[in-house]
C-alpha positions in Angstrom: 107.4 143.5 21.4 103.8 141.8 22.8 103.8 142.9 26.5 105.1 139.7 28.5 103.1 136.9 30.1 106.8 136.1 31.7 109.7 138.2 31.1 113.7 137.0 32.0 116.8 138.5 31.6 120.2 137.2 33.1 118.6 134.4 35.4 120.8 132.2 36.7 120.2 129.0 38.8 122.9 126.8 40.2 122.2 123.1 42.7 124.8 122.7 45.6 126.7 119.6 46.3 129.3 119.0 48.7 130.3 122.6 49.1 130.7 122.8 45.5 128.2 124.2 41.9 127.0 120.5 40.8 125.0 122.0 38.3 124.1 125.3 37.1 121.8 126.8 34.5 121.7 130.4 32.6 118.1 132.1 30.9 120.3 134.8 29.2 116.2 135.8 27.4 113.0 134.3 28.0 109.9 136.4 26.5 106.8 134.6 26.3 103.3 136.5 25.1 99.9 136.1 25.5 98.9 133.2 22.5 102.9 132.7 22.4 104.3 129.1 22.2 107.9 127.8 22.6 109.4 124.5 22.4 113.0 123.9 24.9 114.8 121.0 23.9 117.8 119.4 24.6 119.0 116.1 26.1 118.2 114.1 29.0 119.7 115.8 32.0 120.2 118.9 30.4 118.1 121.5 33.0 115.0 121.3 31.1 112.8 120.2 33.6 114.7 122.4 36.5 113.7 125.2 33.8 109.9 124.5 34.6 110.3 124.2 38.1 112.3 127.8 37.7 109.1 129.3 35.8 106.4 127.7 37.9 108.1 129.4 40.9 109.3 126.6 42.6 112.6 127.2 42.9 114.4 130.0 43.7 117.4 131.5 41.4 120.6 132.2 42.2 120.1 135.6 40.1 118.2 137.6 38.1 118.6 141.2 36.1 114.7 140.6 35.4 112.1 137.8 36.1 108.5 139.3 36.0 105.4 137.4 35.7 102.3 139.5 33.9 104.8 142.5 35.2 104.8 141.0 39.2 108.5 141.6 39.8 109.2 137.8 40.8 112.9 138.4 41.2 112.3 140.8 43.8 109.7 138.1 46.0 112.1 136.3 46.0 115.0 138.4 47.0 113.0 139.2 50.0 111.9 135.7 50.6 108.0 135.8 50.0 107.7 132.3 48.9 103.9 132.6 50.1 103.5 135.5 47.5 105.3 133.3 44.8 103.0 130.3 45.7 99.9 132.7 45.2 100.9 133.8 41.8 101.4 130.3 40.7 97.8 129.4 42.0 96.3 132.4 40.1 98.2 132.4 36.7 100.4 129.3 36.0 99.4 126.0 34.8 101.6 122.8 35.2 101.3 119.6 32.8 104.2 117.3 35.0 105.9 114.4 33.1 103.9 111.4 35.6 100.5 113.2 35.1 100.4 114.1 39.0 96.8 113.8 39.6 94.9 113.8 43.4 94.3 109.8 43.1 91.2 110.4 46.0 89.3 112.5 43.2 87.6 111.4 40.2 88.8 112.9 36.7 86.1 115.7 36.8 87.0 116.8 40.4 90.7 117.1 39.5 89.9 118.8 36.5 88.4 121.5 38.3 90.4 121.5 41.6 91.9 124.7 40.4 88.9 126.5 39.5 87.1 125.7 43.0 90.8 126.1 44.7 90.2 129.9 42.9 86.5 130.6 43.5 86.5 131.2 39.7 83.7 128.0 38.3 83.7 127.7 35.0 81.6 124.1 33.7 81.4 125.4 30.4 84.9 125.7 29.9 85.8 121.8 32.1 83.4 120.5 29.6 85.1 122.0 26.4 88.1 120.5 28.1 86.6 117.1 28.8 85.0 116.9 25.3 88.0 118.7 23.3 90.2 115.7 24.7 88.0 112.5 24.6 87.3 112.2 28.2 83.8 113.1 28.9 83.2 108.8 29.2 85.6 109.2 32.1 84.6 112.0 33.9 83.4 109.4 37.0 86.7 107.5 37.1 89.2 108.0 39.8 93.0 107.9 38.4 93.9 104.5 39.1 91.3 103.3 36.8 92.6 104.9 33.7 95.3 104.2 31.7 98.9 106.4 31.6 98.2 107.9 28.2 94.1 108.8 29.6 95.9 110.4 32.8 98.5 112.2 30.7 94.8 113.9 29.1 93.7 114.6 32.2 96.6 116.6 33.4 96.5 118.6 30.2 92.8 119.1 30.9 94.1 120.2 34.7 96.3 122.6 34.0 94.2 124.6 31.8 91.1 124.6 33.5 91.7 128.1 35.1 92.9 129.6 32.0 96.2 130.2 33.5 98.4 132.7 31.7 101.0 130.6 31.8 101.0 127.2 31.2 104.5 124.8 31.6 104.3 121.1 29.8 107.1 119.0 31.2 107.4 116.5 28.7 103.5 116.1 28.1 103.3 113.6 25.2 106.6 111.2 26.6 104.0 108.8 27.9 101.6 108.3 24.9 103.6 107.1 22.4 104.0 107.7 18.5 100.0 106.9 18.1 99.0 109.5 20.2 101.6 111.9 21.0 101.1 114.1 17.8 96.9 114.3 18.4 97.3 115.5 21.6 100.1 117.8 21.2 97.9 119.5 18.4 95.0 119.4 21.7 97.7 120.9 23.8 98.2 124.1 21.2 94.8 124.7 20.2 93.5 124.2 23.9 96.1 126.8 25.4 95.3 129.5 22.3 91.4 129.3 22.9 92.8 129.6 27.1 95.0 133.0 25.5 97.8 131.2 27.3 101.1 131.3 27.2 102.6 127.9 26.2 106.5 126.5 27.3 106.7 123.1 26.3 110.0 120.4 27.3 110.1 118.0 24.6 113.1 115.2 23.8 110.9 115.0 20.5 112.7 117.6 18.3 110.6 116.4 15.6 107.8 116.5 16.6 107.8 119.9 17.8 109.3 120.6 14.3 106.4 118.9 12.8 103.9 121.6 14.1 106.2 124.8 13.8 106.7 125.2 17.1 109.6 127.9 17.4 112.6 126.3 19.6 114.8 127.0 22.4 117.8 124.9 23.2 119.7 123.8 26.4 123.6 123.2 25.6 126.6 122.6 27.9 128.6 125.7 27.7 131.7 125.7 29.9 130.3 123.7 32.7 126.9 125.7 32.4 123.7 124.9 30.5 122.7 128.0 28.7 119.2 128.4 27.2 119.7 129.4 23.7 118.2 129.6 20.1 118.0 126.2 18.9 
């Protein structure tokens, strides 16, 4: 087996309410390569999205036999409650694409592309303008957020979350917002951007098929005695 970008065993992750478990989620395997791409589906409410937070660090499991990122023994931060450790690994090495886009709304579409490399002291303007270029946005590099539309920010996040070359990137949903016209072009952008990045890919999709479409292996979240359980799909 590839040596892990992100390596789970036995994670478990369960949300309070009232005194009592109001939801709770199981990762009996997660092992994600270098290059490696895997699609988690399952229906609305399912976990999927609490899975992303989970990988990007920003919450904190219940349990965990293993949870290693590039072989940082995550589990143990947070056992000992280094959140500032977690937050630095997430800087360095993960990439986010969030359902709503997320971007700084003061900054112009270049600038938020490349928050994370000057964030990192790692510039790379070669690399933003593949970015801008590979995804039809080098027209908008000037424009602040609020002048473009939901499917050009959607681009721009992709762009975002990439521009550091993260080892891991998580797409939360990332084509939900642009429709059956454009969701299939950019999910294609999406895979080829994050293999020429050598980055791990984890993407949430409600579209089975189209996931299908483009041989993306699958992962499934099902209800399994009041627990969703992350499984072969």
């Amino acid at each position: 087996m590839s040596a892990a970008v992100v390596d789970v065993q036995g994670l478990a992750y369960a949300r309070q309410a009232a005194g009592e478990t109001a939801f709770a989620l199981s990762v009996p395997r997660l092992h994600l390569a270098a290059g490696q791409v895997v699609g988690v589906v399952g229906p609305s409410g399912c976990g999927k999205s609490t899975l992303i937070d989970l990988l990007a660090l920003l919450r904190r499991p219940a349990s965990a036999q293993r949870f290693a990122l590039l072989g940082q023994d995550v589990a143990a931060l947070w056992q000992r409650g280094d959140a500032n450790a977690c937050t630095a690994l997430r800087a360095r090495h993960i990439g986010v694409v969030l359902q709503t886009g997320g971007l700084l709304p003061s900054l112009p579409v270049r600038d938020n592309i490349a928050l994370s490399q000057r964030l990192l002291g790692r510039p790379d303007a070669a690399w933003a303008a593949q970015l801008l270029a590979a995804l039809d946005l080098q027209g908008l590099a000037g424009r602040m957020p609020a002048q473009l539309s939901i499917g050009q920010r959607q681009r721009v996040a992709i762009a975002r979350a990439l521009a550091h070359r993260p080892a891991l990137v998580l797409a939360d949903e990332p084509t939900a917002s642009l429709g059956v016209d454009h969701g299939p072009a950019a999910l294609d952008l999406l895979l080829a951007l994050a293999r020429d990045a050598g980055s791990a890919l984890l993407i949430v999709s409600h579209d089975l098929a189209l996931l299908r479409s483009r041989s993306v292996p699958l992962a499934e979240c099902r209800l399994e005695g009041g627990t969703v359980v992350l499984g072969s799909a």
